[in-house]
C-alpha positions in Angstrom: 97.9 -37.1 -40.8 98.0 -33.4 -40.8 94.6 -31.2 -41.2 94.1 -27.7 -41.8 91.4 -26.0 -39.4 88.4 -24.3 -42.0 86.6 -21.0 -40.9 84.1 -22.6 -39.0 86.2 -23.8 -36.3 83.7 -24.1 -33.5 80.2 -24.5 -32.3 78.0 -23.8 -29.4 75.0 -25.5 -28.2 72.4 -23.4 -25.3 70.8 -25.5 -22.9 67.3 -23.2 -21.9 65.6 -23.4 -18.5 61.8 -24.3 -18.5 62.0 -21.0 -15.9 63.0 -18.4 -18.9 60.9 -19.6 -21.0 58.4 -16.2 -22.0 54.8 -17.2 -22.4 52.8 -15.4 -24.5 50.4 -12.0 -23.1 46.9 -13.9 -22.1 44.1 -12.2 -24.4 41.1 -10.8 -22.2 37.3 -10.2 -23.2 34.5 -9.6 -21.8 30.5 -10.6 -22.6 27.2 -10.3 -20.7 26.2 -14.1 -20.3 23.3 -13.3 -18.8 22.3 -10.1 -19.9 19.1 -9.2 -18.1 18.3 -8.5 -14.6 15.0 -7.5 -12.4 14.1 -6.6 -8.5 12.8 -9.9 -7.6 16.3 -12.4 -7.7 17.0 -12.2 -11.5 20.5 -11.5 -11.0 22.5 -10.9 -14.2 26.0 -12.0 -15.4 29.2 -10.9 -16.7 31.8 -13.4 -17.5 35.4 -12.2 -18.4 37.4 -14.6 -20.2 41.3 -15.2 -21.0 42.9 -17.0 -24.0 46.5 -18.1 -23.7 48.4 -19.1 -20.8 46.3 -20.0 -17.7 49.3 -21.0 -15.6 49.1 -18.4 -13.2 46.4 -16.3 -11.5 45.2 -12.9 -13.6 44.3 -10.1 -12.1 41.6 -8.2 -14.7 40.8 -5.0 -13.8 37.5 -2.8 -15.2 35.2 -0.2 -15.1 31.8 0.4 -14.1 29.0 2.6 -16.0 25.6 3.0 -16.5 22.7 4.6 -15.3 22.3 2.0 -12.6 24.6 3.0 -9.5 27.0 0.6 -8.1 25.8 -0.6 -4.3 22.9 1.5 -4.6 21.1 0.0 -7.7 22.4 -3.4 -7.2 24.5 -4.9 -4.6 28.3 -3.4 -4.9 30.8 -5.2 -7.5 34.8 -4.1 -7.1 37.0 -2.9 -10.2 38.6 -5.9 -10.7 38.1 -9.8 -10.8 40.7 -12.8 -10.6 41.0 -15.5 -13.2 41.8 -18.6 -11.2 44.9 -20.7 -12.2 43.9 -23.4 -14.3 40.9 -21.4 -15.3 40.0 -19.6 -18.6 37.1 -17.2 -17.2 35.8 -15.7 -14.4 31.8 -14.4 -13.8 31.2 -11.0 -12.0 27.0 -11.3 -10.7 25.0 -7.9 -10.8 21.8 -8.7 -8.1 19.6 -5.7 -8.3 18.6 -4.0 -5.1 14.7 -3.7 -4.8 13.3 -0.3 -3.8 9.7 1.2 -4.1 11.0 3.9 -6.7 9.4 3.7 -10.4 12.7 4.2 -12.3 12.3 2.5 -15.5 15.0 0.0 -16.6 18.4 0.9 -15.5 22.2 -0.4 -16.9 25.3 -1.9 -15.9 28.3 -1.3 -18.0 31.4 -3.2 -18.0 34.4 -2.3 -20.2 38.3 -3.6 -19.8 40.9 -1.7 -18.7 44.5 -2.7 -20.0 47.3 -3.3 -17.8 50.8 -4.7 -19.1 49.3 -8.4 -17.6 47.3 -9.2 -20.9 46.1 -8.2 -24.0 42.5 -6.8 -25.0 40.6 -8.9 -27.0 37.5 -7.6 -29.5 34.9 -7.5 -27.0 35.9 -5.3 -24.4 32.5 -3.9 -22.9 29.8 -5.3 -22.1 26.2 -4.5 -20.9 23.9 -5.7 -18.1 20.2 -4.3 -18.0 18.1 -4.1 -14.8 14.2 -4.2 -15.0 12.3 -2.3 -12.5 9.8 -4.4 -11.3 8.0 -1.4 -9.7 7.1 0.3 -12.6 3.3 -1.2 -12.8 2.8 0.0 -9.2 0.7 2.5 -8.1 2.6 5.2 -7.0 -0.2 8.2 -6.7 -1.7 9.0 -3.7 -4.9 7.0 -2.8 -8.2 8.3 -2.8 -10.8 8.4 -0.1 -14.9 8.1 0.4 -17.3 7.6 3.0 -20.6 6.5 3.1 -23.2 5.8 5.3 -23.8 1.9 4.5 -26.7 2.1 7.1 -28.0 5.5 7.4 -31.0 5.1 9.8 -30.3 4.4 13.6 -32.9 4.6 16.6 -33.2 4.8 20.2 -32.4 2.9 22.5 -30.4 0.3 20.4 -30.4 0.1 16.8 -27.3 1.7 15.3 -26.3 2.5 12.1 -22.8 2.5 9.8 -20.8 4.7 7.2 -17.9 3.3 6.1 -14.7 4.8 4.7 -13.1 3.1 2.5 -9.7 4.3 0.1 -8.7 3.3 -3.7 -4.9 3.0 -5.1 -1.8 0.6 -3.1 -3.0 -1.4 -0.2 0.9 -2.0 0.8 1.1 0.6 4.0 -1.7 1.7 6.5 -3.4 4.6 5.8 -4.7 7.6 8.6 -7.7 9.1 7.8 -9.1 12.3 9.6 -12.9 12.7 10.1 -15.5 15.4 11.2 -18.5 14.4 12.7 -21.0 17.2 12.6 -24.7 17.7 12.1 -27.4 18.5 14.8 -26.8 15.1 17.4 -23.9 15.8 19.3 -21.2 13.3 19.3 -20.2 11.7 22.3 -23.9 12.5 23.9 -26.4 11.6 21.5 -23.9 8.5 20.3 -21.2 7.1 21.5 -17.8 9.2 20.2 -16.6 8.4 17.2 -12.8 9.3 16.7 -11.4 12.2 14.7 -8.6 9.7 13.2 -9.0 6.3 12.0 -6.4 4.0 10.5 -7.5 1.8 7.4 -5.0 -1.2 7.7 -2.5 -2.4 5.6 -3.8 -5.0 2.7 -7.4 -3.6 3.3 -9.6 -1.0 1.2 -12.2 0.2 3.8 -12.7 0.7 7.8 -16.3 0.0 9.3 -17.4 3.4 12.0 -20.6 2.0 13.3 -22.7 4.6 15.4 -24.2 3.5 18.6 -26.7 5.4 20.0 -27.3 6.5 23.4 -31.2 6.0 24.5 -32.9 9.3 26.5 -35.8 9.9 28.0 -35.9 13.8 26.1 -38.6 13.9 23.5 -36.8 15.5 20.7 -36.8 15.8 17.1 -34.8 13.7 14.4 -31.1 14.2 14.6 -28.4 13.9 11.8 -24.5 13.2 12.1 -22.6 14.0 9.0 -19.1 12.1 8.8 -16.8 14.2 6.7 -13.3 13.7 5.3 -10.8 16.0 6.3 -8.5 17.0 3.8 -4.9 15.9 4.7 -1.1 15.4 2.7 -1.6 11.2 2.8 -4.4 11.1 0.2 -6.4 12.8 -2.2 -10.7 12.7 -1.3 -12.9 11.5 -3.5 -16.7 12.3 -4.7 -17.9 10.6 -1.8 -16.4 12.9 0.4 -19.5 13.5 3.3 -22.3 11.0 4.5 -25.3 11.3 6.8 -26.9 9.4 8.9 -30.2 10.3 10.8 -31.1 9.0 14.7 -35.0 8.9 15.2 -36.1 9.8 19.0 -38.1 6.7 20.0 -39.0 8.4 23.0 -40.7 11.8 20.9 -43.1 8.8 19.2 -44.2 7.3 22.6 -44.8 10.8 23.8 -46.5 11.7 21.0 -49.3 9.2 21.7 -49.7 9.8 25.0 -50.5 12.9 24.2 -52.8 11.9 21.6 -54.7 9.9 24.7 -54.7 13.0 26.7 -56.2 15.0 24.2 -59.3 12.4 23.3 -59.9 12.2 26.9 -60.1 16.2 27.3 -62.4 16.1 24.0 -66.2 18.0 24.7 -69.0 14.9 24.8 -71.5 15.6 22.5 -74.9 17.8 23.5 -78.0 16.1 24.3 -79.7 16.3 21.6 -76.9 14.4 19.6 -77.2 11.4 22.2 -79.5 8.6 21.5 -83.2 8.1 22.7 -81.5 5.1 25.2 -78.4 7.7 26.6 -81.6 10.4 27.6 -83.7 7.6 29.1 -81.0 6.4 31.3 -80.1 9.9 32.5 -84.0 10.7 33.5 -83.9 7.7 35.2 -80.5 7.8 37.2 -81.5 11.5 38.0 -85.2 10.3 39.2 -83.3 7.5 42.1 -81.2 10.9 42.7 -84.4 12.8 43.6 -86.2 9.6 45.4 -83.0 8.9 47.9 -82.4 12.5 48.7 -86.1 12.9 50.1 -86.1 10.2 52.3 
């Protein structure tokens, strides 16, 4: 049987590799899963996610704002993070760094940057706030008193005791220049008390006992005034002088030997003051006088 051939005479059929097969552009975003951070370990979280393809490894690449600074405010995060094969997201941690400076809270932004590797989704930026733990601290300079606690000492052995004590952060040790003045001389009178004393760390105040040193010199009362120098480390406060007094216990002993001396050195009284018995005796003691010296 004969045929005639029609227009369509042929037909082709393409067999595709699974190898040029085009997937479609991954879609990136970004969000702040964990949007707050602080000083003490509260780290906070950015996780940037892909929908699409997840065959392959993706590269996403960012920047970095905010008026925290990267490695300086918090520990340093690179411009770019990898999502995993097989994986849809990837976190990025911000850990704050803690310091001593009162900054008030600080930010971390994040925000996409498109490449040709994927597509930017709605949320492209994100943002990450650090809290500054520091800001209830007591950053001005602390202020220091002295006072005499125990402001009488005597010879030979009972001292006495001013202490100086300092208000405002106990964190650091604190130097504290002193005078001692006032008419007892120190390092004679008492034993020396320092011109610089150090109020340790964690504690408000510093004991300066004064021992005294026991003479045989009748003197007067003497007085040592402890004074607060002024100096850059702190500020000085009301309290800024104390006295303390160191009674001679030698001046009192003299002082009644003398009186002894004196009453023995007192006039007797004349005869006619004496009793009737005290002017009897004396005739009679001066009558034996008279009888012994004639024989």
């Amino acid at each position: 049987m004969r045929y005639d051939v029609g227009a369509s005479s042929s037909a082709s059929v393409t067999i595709e590799s699974e190898d040029s097969v085009i997937a479609p552009t991954p879609v990136v975003s970004v969000t702040a899963a964990d949007a707050n951070a602080n000083e003490t370990g509260d780290r906070g979280l950015f996780t940037i996610s892909r929908a699409g393809d997840s065959d392959s490894d993706l590269e996403v690449q960012f920047a970095i704002a905010g008026s925290a600074n990267n490695g300086v405010d918090y520990q340093a995060v690179s411009l770019s993070a990898t999502i995993a094969a097989g994986e849809s997201s990837v976190d990025v941690a911000v850990n704050a760094i803690s310091d001593s400076l009162s900054e008030g809270s600080e930010t971390v932004v994040f925000t996409l940057v498109d490449t040709s590797l994927y597509d930017l989704g709605a949320e492209t930026s994100a943002t990450v706030t650090i809290a500054d733990t520091s800001q209830a601290a007591d950053t001005s300079e602390p202020v220091v008193s002295v006072e005499a606690v125990d402001a009488i000492a005597r010879e030979p052995n009972d001292d006495a005791l001013f202490v100086v004590s300092r208000t405002g952060s106990l964190d650091k040790s604190l130097r504290v220049r002193l005078s001692a003045t006032g008419d007892a001389l120190n390092g004679r009178d008492y034993d020396w008390v320092p011109k610089n004393v150090t109020i340790a760390a964690g504690e408000s105040r510093l004991e300066v006992p004064v021992r005294v040193r026991d003479d045989d010199e009748a003197e007067a009362d003497e007085t040592i005034v402890l004074s607060v120098v002024k100096n850059r480390r702190y500020e000085i406060g009301t309290s800024s002088s104390a006295t303390v007094t160191i009674e001679d216990s030698s001046s009192a002993s003299r002082s009644s030997a003398s009186l002894a001396v004196i009453s023995n050195m007192a006039p007797r009284a004349p005869l006619a003051a004496q009793s009737t018995a005290q002017v009897s005796d004396s005739v009679r003691q001066a009558g034996e006088f008279r009888r012994c010296a004639s024989q």
